[in-house]
Backbone as CSV, one residue per row, in Angstrom:
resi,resn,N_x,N_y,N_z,CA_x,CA_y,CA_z,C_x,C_y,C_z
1,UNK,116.671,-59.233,130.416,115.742,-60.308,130.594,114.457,-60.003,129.848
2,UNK,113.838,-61.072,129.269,112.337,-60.765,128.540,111.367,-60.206,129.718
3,UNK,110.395,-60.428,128.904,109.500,-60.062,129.635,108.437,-61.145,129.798
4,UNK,107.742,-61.720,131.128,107.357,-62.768,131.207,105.525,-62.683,132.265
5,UNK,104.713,-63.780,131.976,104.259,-63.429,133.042,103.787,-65.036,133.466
6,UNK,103.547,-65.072,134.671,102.857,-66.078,135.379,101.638,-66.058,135.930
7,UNK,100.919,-67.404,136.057,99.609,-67.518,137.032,99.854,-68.043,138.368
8,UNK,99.348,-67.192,139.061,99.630,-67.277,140.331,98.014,-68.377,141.024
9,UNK,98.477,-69.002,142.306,97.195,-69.829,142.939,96.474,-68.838,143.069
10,UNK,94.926,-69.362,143.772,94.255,-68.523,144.772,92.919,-69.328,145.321
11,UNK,92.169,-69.324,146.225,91.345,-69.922,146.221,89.946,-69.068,146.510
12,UNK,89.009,-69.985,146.407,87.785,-69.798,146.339,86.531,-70.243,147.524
13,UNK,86.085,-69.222,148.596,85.128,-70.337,149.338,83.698,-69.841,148.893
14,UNK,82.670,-70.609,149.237,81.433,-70.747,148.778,80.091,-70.639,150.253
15,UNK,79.526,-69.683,150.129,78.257,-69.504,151.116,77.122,-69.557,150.532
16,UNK,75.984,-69.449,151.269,74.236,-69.824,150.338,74.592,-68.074,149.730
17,UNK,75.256,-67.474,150.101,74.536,-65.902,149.378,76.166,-65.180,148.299
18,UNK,77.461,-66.000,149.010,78.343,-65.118,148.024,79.484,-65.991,147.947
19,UNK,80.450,-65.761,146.812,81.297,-66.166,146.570,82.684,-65.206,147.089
20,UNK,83.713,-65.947,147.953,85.127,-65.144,148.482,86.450,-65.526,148.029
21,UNK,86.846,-64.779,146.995,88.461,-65.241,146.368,89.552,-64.616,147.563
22,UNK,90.695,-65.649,147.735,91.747,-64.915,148.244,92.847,-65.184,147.262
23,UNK,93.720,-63.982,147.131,94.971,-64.003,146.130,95.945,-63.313,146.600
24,UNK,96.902,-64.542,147.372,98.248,-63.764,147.285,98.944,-62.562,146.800
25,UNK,99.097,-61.661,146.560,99.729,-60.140,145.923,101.305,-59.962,146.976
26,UNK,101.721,-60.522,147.489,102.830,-60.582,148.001,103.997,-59.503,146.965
27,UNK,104.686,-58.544,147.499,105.321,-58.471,146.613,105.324,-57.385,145.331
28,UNK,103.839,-57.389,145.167,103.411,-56.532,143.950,103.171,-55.382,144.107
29,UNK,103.516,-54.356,142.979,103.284,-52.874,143.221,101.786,-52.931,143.359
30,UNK,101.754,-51.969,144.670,99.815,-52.222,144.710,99.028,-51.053,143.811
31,UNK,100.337,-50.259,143.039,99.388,-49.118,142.264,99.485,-50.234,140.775
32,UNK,99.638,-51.460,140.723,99.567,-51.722,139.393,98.430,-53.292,139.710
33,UNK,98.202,-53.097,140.629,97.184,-53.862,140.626,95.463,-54.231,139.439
34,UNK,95.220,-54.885,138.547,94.329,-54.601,137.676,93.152,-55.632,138.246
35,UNK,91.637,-55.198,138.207,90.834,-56.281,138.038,89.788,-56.037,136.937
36,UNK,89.587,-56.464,136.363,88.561,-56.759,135.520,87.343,-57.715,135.100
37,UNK,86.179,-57.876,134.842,85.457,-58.676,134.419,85.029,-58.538,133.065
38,UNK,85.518,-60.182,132.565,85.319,-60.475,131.046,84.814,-61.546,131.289
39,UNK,83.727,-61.731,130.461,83.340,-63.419,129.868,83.211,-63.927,130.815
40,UNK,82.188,-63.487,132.154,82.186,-64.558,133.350,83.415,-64.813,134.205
41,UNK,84.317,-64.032,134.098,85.720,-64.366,134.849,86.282,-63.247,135.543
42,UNK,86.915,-62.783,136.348,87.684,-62.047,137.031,88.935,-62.173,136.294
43,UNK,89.833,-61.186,135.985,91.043,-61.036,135.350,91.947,-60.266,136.141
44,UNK,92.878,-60.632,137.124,93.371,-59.774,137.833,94.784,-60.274,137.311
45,UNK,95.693,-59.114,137.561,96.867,-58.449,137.050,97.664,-57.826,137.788
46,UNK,98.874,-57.826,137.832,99.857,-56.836,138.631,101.098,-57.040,138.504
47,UNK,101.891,-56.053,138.606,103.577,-56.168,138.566,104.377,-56.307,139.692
48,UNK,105.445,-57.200,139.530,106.204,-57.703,140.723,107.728,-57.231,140.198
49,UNK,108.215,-55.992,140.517,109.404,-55.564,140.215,111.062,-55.972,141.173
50,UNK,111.563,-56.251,140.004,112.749,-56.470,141.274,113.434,-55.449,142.340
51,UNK,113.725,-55.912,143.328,114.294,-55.166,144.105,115.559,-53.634,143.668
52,UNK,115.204,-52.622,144.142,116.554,-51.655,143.684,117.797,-52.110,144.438
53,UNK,118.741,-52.306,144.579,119.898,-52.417,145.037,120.961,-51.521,144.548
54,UNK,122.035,-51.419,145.606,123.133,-50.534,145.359,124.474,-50.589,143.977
55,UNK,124.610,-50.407,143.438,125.286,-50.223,142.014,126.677,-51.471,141.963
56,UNK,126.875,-52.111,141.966,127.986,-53.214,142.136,127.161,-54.492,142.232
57,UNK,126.033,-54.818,142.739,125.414,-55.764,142.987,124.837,-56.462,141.558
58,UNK,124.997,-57.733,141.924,124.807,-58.614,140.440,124.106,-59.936,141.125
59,UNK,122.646,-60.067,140.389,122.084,-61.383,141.104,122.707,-62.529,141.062
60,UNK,122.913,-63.771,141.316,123.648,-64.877,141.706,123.035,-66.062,142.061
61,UNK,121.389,-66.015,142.711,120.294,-66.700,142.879,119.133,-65.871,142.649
62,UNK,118.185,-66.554,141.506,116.858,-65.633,141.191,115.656,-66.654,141.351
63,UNK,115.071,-66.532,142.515,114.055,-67.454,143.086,112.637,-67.033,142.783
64,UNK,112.572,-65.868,143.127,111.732,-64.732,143.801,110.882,-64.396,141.924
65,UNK,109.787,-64.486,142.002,109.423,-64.088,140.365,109.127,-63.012,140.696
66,UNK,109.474,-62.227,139.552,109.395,-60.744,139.148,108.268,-60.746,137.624
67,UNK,108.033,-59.451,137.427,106.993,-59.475,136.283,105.765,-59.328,136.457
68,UNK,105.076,-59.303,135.108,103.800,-59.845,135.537,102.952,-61.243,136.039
69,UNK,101.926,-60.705,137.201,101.476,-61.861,137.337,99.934,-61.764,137.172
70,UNK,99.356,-63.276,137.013,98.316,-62.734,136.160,97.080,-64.388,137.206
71,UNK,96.178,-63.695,137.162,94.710,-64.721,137.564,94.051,-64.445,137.085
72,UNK,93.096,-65.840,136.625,91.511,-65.698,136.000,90.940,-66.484,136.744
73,UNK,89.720,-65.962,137.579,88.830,-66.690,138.316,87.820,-66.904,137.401
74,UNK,87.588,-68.305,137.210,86.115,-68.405,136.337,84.793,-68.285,137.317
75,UNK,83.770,-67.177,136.541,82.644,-67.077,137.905,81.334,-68.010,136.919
76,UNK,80.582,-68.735,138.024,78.998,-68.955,137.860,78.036,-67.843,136.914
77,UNK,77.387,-68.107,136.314,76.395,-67.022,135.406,75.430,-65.922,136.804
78,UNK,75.150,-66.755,137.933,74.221,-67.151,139.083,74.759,-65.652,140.343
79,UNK,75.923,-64.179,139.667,76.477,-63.842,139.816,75.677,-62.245,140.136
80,UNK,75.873,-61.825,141.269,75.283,-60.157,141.321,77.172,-59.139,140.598
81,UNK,76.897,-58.755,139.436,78.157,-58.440,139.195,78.463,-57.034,139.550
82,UNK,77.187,-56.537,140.370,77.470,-55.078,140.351,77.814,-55.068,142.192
83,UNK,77.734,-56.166,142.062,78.067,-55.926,143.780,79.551,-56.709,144.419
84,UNK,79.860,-56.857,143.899,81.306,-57.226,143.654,82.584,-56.469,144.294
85,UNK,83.171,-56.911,145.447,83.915,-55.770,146.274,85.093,-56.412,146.444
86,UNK,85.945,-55.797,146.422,87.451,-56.213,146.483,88.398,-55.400,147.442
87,UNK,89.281,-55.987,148.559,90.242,-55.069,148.845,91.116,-56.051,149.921
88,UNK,92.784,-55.009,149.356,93.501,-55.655,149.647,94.315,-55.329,151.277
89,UNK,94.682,-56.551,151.905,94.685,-56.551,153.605,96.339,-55.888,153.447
90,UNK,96.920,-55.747,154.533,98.155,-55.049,155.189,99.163,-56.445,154.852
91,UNK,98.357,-57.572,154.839,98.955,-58.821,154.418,100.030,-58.984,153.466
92,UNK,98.600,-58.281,152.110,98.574,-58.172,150.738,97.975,-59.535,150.215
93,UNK,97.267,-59.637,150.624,96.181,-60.570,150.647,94.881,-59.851,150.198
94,UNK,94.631,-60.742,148.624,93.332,-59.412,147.888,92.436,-60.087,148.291
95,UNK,91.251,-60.155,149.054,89.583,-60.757,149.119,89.032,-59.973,147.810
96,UNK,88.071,-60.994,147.260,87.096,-60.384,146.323,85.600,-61.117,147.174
97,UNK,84.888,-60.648,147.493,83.293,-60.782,147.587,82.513,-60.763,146.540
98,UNK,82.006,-61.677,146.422,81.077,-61.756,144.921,80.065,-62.541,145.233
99,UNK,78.672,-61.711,145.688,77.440,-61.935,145.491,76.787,-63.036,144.712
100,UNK,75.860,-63.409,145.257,74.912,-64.714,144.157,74.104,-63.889,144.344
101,UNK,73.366,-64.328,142.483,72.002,-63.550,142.563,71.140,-64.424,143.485
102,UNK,70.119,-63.668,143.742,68.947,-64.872,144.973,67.842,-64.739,144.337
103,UNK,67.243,-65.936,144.015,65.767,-66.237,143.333,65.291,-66.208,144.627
104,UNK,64.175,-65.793,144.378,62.909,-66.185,145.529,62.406,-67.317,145.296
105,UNK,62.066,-68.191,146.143,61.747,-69.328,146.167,60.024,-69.822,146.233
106,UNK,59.480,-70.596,145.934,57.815,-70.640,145.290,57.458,-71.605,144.874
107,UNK,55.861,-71.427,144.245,55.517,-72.057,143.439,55.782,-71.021,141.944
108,UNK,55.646,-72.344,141.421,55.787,-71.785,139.831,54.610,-71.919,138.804
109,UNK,53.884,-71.011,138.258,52.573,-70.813,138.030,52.462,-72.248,137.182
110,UNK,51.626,-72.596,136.652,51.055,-73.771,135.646,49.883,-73.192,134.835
111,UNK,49.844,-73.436,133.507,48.690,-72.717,132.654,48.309,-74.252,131.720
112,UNK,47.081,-74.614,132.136,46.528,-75.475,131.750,45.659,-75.383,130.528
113,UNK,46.213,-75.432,128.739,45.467,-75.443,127.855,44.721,-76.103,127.289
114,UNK,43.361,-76.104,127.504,42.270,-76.331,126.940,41.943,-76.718,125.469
């Protein structure tokens, strides 16, 4: 079989201070788990290998995707990127936490030229 990969769902919720991805990982080797940040986006990655089975066995129904699977979360500029925390539940359910930067809120000076 080639070699293939897919995008998997995931969603996104939104608070005044951070952004929370959840992503399915069902399935996936959790030592091949990848995340990365490029270009404003989260790039996460991982391999979904087929099952080992006993030597005579020949698939017959292939439902189940195997391979790589692949997500890009597009993030806001508005982003604390160093604070950015990820980890995955007993589920296999990955949370990512991702911070908003926070302006302080004010007046904004005015310079009146003469």
């Amino acid at each position: 079989m080639s070699h293939k990969t897919i995008a998997i769902p995931y969603d996104v919720y939104e608070s005044q201070t951070h952004l929370l991805c959840f992503i399915p990982m069902g399935g996936v080797d959790k030592t091949s788990i990848s995340i990365k940040l490029r270009d404003y986006a989260l790039h996460i990655s991982a391999t979904r290998n087929s099952p080992d089975t006993d030597d005579g066995f020949v698939c017959i129904q292939h439902e189940c995707y195997r391979w790589e699977i692949v997500c890009v979360v597009d993030l806001p500029t508005h982003i604390d990127y160093d604070g950015i925390v990820s980890t995955l539940s007993r589920e296999n359910i990955l949370s990512i936490l991702i911070p908003k930067k926070t302006h302080p809120l004010g007046d904004v000076p005015l310079t009146i030229e003469s």
